[in-house]
N, C-alpha and C positions, 0 to 999 in steps of 0.2 A: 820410309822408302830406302829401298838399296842404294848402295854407293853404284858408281857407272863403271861398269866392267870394259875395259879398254884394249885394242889392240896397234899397238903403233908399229911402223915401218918409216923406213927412212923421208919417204914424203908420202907417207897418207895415216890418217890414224881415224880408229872409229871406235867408238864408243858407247854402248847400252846398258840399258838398267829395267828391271823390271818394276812397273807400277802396280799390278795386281794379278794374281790368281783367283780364276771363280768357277767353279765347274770344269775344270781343263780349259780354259778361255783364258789365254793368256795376255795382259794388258804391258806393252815392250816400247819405251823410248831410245830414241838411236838419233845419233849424229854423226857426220863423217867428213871430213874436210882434207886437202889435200891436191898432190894428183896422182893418179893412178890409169894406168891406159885402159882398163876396162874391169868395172864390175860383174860378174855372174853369180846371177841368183839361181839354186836350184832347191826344188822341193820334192820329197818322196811322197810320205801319206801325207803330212800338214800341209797345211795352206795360213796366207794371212791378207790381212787389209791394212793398209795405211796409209795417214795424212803423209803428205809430203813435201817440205817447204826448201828450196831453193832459194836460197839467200845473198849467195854468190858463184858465178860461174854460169854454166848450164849442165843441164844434167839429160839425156837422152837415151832410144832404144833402139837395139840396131836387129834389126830381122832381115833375112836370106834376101827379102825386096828391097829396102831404102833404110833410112833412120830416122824414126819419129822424135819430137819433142813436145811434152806432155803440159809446158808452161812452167809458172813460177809456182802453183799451187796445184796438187792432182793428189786423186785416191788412185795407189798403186793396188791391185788385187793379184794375187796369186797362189790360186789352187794347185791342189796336188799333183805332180806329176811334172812341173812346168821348167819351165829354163829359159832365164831374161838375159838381155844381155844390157845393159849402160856402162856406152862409155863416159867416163865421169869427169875429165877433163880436168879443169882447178876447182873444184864444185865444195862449195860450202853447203850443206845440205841438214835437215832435222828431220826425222821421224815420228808420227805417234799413233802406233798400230796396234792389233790385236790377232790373235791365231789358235789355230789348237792342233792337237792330230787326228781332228777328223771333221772334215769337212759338212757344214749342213744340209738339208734336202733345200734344194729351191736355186742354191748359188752356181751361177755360171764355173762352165770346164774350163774356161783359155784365160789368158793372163790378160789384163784390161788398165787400161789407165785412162781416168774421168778427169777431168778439171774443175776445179771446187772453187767458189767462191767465199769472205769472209763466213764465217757463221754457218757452214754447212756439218761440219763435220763433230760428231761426235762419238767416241773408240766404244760402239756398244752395236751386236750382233744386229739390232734393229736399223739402226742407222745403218748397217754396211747392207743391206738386203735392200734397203729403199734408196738408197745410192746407188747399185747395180742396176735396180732396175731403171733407172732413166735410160734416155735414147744420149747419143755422144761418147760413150766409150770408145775406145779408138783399141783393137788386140794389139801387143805389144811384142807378144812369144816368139825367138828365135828358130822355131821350127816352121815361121812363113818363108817359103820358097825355097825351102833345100828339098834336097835330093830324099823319095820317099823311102827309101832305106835307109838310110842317114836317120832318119826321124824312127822306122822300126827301132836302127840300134840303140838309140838312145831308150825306145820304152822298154828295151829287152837288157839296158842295163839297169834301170830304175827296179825292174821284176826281180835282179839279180844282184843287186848293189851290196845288199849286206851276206853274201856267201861268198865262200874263199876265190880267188881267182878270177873275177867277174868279168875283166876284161878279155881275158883266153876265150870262155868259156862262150862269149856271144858272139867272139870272130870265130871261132871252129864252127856255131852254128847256123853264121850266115854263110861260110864257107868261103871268108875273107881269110888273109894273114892278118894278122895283130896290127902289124905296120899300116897296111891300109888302112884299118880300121881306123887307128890312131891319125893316122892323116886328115883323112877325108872328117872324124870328127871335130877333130882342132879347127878345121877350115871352115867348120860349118856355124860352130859353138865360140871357138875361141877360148877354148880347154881341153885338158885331155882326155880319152874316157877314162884312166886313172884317177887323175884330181876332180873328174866329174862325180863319181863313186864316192871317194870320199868327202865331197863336200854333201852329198847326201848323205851321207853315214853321221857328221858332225851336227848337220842343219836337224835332223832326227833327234840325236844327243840332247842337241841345245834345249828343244822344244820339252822331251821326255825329263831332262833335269830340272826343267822350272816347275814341271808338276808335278816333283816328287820323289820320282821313281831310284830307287838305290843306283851309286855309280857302277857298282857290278856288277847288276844287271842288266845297265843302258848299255855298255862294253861288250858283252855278249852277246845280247838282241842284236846289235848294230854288226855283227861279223868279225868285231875285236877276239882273237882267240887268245891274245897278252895283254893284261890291266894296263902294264908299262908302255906298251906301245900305242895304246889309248891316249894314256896319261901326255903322251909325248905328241902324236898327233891332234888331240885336242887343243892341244896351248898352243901348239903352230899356226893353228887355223885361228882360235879366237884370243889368245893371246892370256889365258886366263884358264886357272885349272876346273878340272870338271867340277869339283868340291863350292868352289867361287860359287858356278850357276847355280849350282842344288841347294845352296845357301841363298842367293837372291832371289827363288822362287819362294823358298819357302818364309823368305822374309818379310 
C-alpha cells in the first residue's frame, strides 16, 4: 500500500492514499482534520462513493435552501458534473471510497448522502448500487435553490473547464461581464468560477494519474498548455507532485 499523500495548511491538513486500482475503479482512503471554513468538492466526468466517518466535530452541506447534516456515519455519492459544498468546522473526519472516470449505467445524477449503519459498507461497485438504491438519501448538491442561470453557468463552465480562458468565454455567452459572473458564482458556490475550473482540472488529474495515464498527457488533456504551470498548480491544490499520484496508482 502507498504511503498517504498529504496536503497541509496552517490549520487544516488532509491526507490520501490509494488502496487499489481494478479496471479504472479506483479504491482512495482520505482523512482530513482541522478547520477550514468550507470544503468544495467538484467533479467533471468522474464521480465517486464513500464511507464517511466523523470522528470529531461535525461535518455538513450547505445548499441555496438550509444546511443538512448527514450524521456521524454516511455514504457520500457524487457523480459527474456535481459541486458540494461542507462546511467543515473543526471536523476530524475518515474516508473509504471508490471512483472512476466514468460513471455506470444505473447510478443516480445528483449528489446524495445515506446514513449507514455498522456493517453496511463495503468500497465495491455492488455495494455502492444496493446502497443507492434504498429509500433515505437526502440530495446534498449546491445547485438546490440558486438562481437558474447561476446553475446554467456552472454546466457551461464544466463543458468548458479544460480550454483556454473558460471563464471569459461563458460570461461573453451569457452576456454577463466577468465580474458579475464571478460575483453571483462565488455567492452561489463559495468559489470562484476561476478556482472552480481549476479544481476541476486537478480533481480530473488526480483521478487520470491513479490510472496510469502519462503526466504529459493528463497536463494537456486537462487545458495545461505549460508542463510547469501544471507541475506548479497541482502541488498547490494537492500538496504533492503529479509524479507522487502516478506512482501511488500504480503502486
Amino acid at each position: 500500500m502507498t504511503r498517504w499523500l498529504t496536503r497541509k495548511r496552517r490549520t487544516f491538513e488532509m491526507s490520501r492514499r490509494v488502496v487499489g486500482v481494478d479496471g479504472g475503479l479506483v479504491r482512495i482512503e482520505q482523512r482530513f482534520s482541522g478547520t477550514e471554513e468550507g470544503v468544495v468538492l467538484a467533479t467533471a466526468g468522474s464521480w465517486f462513493a464513500s464511507l464517511v466517518e466523523v470522528h470529531r466535530g461535525e461535518l455538513s452541506f450547505r445548499t441555496g435552501l438550509d444546511v443538512r447534516n448527514a450524521g456521524r456515519r454516511f455514504l457520500l455519492y457524487c457523480p459527474p458534473r456535481s459541486i458540494i459544498r461542507m462546511p467543515a468546522g473543526a471536523a476530524a473526519v475518515t474516508t473509504d471510497g471508490v471512483g472512476s472516470l466514468r460513471l455506470p449505467e444505473g447510478l443516480p445524477r445528483e449528489p446524495l448522502a445515506l446514513p449507514l449503519s455498522d456493517g453496511d459498507w463495503s468500497p465495491t461497485m455492488e455495494r455502492v448500487a444496493a446502497l443507492l438504491a434504498r429509500r433515505g438519501a437526502v440530495r446534498i448538491d449546491a445547485d438546490q435553490g440558486c438562481d437558474p442561470r447561476v446553475i446554467a453557468a456552472r454546466q457551461l463552465l464544466v463543458d468548458k473547464a479544460f480550454a483556454a480562458l473558460p471563464v471569459g468565454g461563458v460570461a461573453r455567452q451569457l452576456g454577463w461581464h466577468s465580474s458579475v459572473l464571478s460575483r453571483r458564482f462565488s455567492q452561489a458556490y463559495g468559489i470562484t468560477p476561476r478556482n472552480y475550473c481549476q479544481r476541476l482540472r486537478i480533481h480530473t488529474s488526480v483521478m487520470r494519474l491513479f490510472t496510469g495515464v502519462a503526466i504529459t498527457r493528463v497536463a494537456f488533456d486537462v487545458g495545461f498548455g505549460d508542463l510547469s504551470q501544471f507541475y506548479r498548480q497541482f502541488r498547490r491544490v494537492t500538496g504533492e507532485t503529479p509524479g507522487r499520484y502516478r506512482e501511488a496508482g500504480s503502486g
